[in-house]
C-alpha positions as CSV (number, residue, x, y, z in Angstrom):
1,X,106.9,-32.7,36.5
2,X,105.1,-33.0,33.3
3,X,102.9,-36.3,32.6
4,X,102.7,-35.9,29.3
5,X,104.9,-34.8,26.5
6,X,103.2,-32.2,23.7
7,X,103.0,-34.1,20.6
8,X,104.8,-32.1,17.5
9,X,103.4,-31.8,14.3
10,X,105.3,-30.9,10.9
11,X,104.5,-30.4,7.3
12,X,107.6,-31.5,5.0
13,X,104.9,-32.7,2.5
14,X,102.6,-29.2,2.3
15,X,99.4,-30.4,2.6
16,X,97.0,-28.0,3.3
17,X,95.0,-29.8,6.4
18,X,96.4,-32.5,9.1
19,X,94.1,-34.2,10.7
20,X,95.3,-34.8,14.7
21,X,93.9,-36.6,17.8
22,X,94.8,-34.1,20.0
23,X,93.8,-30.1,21.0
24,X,96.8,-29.3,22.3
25,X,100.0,-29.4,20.1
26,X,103.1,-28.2,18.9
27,X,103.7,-27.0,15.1
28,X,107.2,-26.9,13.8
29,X,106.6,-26.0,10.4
30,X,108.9,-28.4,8.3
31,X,111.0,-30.7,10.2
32,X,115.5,-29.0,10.8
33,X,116.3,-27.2,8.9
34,X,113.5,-26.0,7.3
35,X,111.3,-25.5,10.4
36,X,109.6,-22.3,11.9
37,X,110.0,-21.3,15.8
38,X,108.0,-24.3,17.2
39,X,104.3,-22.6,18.2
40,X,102.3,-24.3,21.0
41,X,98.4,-24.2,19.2
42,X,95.7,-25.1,21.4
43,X,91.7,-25.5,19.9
44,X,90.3,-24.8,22.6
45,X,86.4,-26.0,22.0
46,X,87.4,-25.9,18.4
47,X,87.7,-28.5,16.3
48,X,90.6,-26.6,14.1
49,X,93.4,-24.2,14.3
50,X,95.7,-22.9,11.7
51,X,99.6,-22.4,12.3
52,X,100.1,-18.5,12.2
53,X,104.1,-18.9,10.4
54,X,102.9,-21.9,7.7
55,X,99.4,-22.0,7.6
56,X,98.6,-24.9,8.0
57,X,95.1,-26.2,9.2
58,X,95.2,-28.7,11.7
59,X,91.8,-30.5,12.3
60,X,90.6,-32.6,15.3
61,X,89.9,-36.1,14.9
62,X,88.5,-37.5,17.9
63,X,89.3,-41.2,16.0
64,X,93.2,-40.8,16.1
65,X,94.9,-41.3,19.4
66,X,97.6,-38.8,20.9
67,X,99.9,-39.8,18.9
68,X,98.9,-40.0,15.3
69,X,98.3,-37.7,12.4
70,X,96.1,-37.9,8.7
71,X,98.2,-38.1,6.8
72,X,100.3,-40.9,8.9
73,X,104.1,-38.9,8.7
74,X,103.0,-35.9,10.2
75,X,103.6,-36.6,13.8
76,X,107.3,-35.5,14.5
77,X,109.4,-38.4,16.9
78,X,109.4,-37.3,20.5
79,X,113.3,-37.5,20.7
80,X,114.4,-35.6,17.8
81,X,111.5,-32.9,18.6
């Protein structure tokens, strides 16, 4: 069983980076109905990755726990994920 759940990031307000405290994440695009497939992105060693359907760039931010974003509304709520 899973410990942890893969937080999920979307972009309804188009910025062009989102800063996250994680490596491992899910993009969603914009949030239903709006959204692309949801794409699990991992860095790796890298400190940013960009979505291949919406472009965006998502940038690590070792300052911001699991489960926050720059800018703050990014992070998509674990139930309606």
């Amino acid at each position: 069983m899973a410990k942890a759940i893969v937080p999920h990031f979307h972009n309804d307000g188009g910025v062009p980076t989102i800063k996250i405290g994680v490596r491992e994440f899910m993009c969603i695009g914009a949030t239903a109905p709006y959204d692309h497939p949801h794409v699990y992105l991992d860095m790796g060693d890298d400190d940013e990755k960009v979505c291949p359907y919406c472009s965006t760039l998502f940038r690590f931010d070792a300052s911001l726990a699991a489960n926050e974003s720059d800018p703050a509304n990014c992070l998509m709520d674990a139930e309606t994920a």
